[in-house]
VOVO-844686 format. One record per residue: residue in three letters; x, y, z of N, C-alpha, C, O in turn. Coordinates in steps of 0.1 Angstrom, whole numbers, plus 5000, padded with zeros to 4 digits. Each point is the difference from the previous one (the first is absolute). Layout:
REM VOVO-844686
AlaXYZXYZXYZXYZ...
END
This chain:
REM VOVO-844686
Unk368330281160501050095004500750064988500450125000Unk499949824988500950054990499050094992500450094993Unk498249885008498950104995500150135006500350104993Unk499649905015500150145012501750014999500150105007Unk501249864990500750104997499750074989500350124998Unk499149804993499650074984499450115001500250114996Unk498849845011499050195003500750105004499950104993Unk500849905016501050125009500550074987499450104997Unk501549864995500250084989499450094991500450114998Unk498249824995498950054998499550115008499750104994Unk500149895018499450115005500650115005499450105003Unk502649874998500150115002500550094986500750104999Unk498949834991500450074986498650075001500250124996Unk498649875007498850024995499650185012499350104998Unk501649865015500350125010500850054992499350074992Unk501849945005501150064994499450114990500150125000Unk499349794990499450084990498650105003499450084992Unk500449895016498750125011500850115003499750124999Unk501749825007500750105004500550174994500250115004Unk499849814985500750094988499250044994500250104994Unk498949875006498350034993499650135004499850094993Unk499949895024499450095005500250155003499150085001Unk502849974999500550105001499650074985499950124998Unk500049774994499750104984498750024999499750094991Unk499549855015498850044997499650135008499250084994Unk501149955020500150105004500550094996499550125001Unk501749864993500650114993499350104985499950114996Unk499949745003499650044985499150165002500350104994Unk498749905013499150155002500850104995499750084992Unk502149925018500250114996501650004990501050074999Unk498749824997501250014992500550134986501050034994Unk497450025007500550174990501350055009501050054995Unk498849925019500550085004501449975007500250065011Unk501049834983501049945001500950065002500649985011Unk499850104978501050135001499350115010498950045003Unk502950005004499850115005499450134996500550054990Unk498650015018499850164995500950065000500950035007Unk498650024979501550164994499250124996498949984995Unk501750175008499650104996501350004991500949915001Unk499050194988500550034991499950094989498950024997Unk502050034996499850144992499749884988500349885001Unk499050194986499749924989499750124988499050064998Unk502249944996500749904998501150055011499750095008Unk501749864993501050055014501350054990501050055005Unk498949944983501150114991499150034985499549914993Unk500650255006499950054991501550114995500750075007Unk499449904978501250034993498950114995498949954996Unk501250195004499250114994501450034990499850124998Unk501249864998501350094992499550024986500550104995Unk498649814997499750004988498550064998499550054990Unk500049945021498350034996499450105004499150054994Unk502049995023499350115005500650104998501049994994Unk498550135011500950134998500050135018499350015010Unk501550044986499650105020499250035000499550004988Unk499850045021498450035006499049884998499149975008Unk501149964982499149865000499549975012500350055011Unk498749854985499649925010499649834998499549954990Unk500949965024499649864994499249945013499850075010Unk500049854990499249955016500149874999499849944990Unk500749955024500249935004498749955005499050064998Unk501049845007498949955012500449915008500449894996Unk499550125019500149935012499249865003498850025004Unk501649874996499149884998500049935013500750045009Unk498749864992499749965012499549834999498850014998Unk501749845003499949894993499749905011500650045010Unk498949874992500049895010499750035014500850005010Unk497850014990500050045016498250004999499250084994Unk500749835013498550005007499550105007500850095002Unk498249925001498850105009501150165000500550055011Unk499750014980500950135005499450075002498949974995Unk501250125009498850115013500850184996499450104996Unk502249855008500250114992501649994998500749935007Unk499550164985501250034994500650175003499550114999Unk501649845003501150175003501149994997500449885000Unk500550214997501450024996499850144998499150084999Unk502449925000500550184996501149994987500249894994Unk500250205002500650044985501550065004500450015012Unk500350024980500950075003500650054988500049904994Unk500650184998500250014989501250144999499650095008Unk501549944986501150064995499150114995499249954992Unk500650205010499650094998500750064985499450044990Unk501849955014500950034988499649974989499850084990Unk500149775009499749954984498449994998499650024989Unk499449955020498649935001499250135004500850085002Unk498449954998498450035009498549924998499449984990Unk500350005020499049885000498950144998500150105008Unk498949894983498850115000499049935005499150075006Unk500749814994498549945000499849865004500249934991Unk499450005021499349885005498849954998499350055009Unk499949874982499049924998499949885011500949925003Unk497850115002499849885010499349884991499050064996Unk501049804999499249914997500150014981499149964993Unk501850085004499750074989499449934988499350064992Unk500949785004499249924991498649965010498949974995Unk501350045019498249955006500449914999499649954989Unk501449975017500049845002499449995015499249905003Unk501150225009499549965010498950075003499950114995Unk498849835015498650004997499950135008499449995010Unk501050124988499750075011501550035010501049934999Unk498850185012500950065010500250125000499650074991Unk500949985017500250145003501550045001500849925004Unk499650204992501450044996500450135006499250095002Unk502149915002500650125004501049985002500449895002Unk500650244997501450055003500550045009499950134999Unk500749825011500450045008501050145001499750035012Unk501150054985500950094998500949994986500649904996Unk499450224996500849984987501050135002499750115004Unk501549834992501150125006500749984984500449904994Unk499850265000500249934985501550065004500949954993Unk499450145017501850064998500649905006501150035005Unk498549834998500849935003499849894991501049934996Unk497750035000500149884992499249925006499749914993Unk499750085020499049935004498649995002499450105004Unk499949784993498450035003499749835011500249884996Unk499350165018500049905008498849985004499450105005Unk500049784994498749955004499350014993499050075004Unk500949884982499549984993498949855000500349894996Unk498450165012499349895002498649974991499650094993Unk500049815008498949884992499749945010500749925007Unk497850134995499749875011498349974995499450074992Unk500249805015498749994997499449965016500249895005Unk499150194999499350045010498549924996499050014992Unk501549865024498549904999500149954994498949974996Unk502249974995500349894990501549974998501050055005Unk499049864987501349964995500149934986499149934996Unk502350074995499849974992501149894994501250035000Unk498449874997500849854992500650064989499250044992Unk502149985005500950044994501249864994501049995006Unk498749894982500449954996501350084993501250035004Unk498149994983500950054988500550155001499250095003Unk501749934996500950164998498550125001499349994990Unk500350115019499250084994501050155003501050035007Unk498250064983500650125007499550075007498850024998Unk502050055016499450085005500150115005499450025011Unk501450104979499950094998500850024988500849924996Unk499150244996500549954986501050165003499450105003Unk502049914996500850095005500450084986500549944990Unk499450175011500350064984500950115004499650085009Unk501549934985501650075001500550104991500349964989Unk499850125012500650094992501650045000500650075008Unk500049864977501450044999500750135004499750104993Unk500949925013500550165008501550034995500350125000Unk500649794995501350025001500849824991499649895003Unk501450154988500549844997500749925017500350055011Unk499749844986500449935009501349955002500650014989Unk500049965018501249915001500049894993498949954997Unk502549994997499549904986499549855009500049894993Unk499750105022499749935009498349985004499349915006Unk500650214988498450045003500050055015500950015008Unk497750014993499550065011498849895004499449914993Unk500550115022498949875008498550075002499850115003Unk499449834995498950075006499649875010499849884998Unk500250195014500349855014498750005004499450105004Unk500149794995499049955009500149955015500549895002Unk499350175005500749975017498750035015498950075000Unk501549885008499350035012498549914995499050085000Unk500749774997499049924996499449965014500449925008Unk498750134992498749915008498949984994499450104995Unk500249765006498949924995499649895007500749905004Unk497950124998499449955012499049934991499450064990Unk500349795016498449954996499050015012500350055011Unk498949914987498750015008500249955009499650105008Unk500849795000500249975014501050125005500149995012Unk500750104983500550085005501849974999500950065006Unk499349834984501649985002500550064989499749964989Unk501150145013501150054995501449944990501250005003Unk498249944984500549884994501250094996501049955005Unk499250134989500650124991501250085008500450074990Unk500449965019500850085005501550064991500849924995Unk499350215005501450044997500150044987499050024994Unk502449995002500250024987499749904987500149885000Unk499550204988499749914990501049964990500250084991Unk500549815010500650004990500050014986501050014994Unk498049995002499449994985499550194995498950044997Unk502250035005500150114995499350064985499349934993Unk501050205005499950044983501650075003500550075009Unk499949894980501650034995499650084985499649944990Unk500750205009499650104989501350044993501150025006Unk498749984982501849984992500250154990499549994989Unk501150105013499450104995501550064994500050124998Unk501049814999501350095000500450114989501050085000Unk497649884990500550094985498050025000499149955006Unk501050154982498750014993500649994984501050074996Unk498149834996500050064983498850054991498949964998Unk501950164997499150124997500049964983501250004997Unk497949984991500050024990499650144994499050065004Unk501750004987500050184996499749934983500749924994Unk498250155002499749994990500850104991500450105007Unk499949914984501150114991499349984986499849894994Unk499750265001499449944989501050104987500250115006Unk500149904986501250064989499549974987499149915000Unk501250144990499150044988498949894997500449914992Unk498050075016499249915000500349915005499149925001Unk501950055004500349835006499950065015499850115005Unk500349695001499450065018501349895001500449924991Unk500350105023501149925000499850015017499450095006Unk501249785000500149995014501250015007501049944996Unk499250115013501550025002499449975018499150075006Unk501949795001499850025015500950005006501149964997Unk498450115015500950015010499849935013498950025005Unk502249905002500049915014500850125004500750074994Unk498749935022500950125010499749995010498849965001Unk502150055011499449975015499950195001500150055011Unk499850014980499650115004499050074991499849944990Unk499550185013498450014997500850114983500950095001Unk498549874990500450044986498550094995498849964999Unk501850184997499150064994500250084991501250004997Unk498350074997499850134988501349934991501250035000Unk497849864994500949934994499750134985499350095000Unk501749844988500150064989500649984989501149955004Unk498850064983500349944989500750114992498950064998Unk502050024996499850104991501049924984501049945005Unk499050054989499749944985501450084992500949964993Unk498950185012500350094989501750035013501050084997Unk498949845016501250025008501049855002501049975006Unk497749954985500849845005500349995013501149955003Unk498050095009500049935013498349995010498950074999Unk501349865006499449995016500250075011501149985005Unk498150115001500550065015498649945005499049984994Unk501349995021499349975013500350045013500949925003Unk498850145004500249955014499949935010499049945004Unk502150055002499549905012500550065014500950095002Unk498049815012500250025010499649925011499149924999Unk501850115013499849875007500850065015500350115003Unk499749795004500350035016501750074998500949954994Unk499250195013501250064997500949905009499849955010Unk501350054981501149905003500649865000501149955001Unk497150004995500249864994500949974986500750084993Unk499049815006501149994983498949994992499149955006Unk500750094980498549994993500949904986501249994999Unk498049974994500049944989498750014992498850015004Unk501849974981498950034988500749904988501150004996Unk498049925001500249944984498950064990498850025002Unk501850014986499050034991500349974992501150034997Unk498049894995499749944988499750064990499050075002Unk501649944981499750054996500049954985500949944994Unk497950105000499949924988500750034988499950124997Unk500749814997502050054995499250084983500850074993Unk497849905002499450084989499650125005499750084991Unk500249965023499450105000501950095007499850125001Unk501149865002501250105011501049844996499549884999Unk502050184999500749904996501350055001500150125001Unk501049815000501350064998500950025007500049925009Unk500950184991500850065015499750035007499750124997Unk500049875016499250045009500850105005501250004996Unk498350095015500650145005498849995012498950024996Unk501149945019499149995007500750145011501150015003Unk498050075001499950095010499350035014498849975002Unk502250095010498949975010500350165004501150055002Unk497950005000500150155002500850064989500550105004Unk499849884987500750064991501749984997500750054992Unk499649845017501049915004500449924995499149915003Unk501850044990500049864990500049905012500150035012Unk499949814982499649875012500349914994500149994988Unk500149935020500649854994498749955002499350035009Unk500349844979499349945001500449884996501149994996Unk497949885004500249854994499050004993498950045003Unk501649904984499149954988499949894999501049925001Unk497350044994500049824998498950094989499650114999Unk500349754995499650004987499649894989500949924996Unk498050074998499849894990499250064986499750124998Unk500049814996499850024983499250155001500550114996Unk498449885009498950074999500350185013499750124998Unk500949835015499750085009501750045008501049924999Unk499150195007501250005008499650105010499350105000Unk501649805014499550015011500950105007501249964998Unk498750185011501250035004499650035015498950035005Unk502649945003499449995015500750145009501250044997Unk498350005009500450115003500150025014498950025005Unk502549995008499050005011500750165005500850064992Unk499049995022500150135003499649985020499549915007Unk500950204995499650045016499250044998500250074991Unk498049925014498750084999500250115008500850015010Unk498350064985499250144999499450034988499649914994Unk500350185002498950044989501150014984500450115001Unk500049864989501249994989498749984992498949945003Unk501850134983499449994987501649944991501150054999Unk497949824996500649954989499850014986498950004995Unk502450004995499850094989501149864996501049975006Unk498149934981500749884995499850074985499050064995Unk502149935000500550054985500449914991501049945002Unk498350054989500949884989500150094985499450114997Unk501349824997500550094982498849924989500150044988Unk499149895014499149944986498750035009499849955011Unk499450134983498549995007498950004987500250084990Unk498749835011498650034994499850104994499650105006Unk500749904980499849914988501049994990499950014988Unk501549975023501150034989500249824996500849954992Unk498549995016500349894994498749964989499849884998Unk499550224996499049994994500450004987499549914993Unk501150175004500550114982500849834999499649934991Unk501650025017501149914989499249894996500449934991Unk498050035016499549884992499150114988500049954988Unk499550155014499450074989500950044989499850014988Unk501350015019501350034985500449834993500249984988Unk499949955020499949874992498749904990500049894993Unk499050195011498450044991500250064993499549974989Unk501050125011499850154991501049974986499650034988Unk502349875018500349974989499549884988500350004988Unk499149935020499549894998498750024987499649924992Unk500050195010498950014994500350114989499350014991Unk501950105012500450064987500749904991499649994989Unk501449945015500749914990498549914989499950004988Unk499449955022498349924992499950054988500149964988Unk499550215020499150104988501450014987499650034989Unk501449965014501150074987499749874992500050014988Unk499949865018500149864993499050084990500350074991Unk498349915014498850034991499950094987499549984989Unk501250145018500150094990501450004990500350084991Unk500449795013500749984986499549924990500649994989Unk498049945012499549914997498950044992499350095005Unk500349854978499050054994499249894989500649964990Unk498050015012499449904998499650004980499750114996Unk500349824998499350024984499449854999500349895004Unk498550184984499349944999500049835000499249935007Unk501750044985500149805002500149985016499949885003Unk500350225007500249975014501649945000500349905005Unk500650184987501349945003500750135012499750114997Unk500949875010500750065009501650065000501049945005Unk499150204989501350054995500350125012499150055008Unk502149984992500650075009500050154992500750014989Unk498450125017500650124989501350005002500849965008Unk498850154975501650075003500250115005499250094997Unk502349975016499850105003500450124988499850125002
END
């Protein structure tokens, strides 16, 4: 009898451990596929303020991660006309998936929408572990942004696998968020042989920029949504424009803020948009800081020459001073 309580223990450690055994080994098949399926923009924020410029273009891609037998995939777009235009949808665009057929259901650009944007694979389906893409969305900059950015929405998701279930519904949380509030523009300036860089940040569009040498200033214009507030910093390299400054907007004097360090000085400028030409004035310009190191050469090297020429050598090599 005390033998057979002993076993009871034993065997139900030996069940137990069956127990726990067996849900993992079933699992195991599809354990790629643990995590929930996500669509998703990739990357889901792009900062364009330093790289890109208006009219550009950049392209995103729509991904699709964890999901067995998928049969097909759909969603719609939505996007801010103002700041965005989407030009171009790629179906499959690295060929991660084996095949399918593609189409767009309606693209409405005065509003910002393109709906039914489908991927499907007709008479098959396809095992979707790792992140693929599946379409590649390319955008064109139209306008700066709010310093919040603008959304490009992924919305209205259906995705279906092969038995026909509808894993995917609604909106996607996993957006593209586009950051666009300034553009920086580098203006090459080139003044007796030298090339000098002078930039400008501005949430408004900067052009016919200009250098004149012989007036010690910068004019540009700028422009931007009438009645917004605009701003401009320009940098400026303190060897090439230096000094008192005198900044104009239409021919208008303007208050500005100056920052500033060894090499460069920054001035910030802001205004109500519409179309203004700016006229920045300083008193020292390229190459007046040129002559006081050449005049400190120049003395340097007459005082030399008078040493020498008071100086006169004889034969023993002894060293006497003429007389004048």
């Amino acid at each position: 009898m005390k033998n057979l309580h002993k076993s009871i223990p034993k065997a139900l450690t030996i069940i137990s451990i069956f127990a726990v055994a067996l849900p993992l080994v079933l699992l195991s098949a599809r354990v790629a596929y643990a995590q929930e399926p996500r669509m998703f923009s990739d990357p889901s924020i792009i900062h364009g303020e330093e790289t890109l410029h208006l009219g550009d273009k950049f392209t995103f891609d729509v991904k699709l991660e964890n999901r067995p037998q998928v049969n097909t995939i759909s969603f719609s777009l939505h996007y801010d006309p103002k700041y965005v235009n989407i030009t171009k949808i790629t179906p499959n665009p690295n060929n991660e998936l084996p095949g399918g057929s593609f189409l767009i259901g309606d693209w409405f650009l005065d509003t910002g929408n393109i709906t039914d944007i489908l991927y499907g694979y007709l008479g098959g389906y396809w095992d979707i572990t790792t992140a693929v893409s599946v379409v590649r969305v390319e955008v064109q900059i139209m306008n700066f942004t709010p310093s919040i950015g603008t959304v490009i929405d992924i919305y209205a998701m259906n995705c279906w696998d092969d038995p026909g279930y509808n894993f995917l519904v609604g909106d996607c949380p996993y957006d593209l968020t586009f950051y666009y509030p300034y553009e920086t523009l580098s203006h090459t300036v080139t003044a007796d042989s030298q090339t000098f860089t002078v930039q400008t940040r501005a949430n408004s569009t900067v052009t016919n920029f200009n250098f004149s040498q012989t007036g010690k200033s910068i004019t540009f214009n700028v422009t931007g949504t009438t009645g917004t507030t605009g701003w401009v910093n320009v940098t400026i390299p303190k060897v090439l424009l230096n000094g008192e400054w005198t900044i104009m907007i239409d021919g208008t004097s303007t208050t500005y803020i100056k920052t500033e360090n060894e090499t460069h000085t920054t001035l910030y400028i802001n205004y109500t948009h519409s179309t203004h030409t700016i006229t920045i004035m300083g008193t020292t310009v390229v190459p007046e800081y040129m002559p006081q190191v050449m005049l400190i050469t120049l003395i340097i090297a007459t005082i030399a020459l008078a040493l020498i020429k008071r100086k006169v050598y004889i034969p023993d090599n002894k060293r006497i001073l003429s007389k004048r």
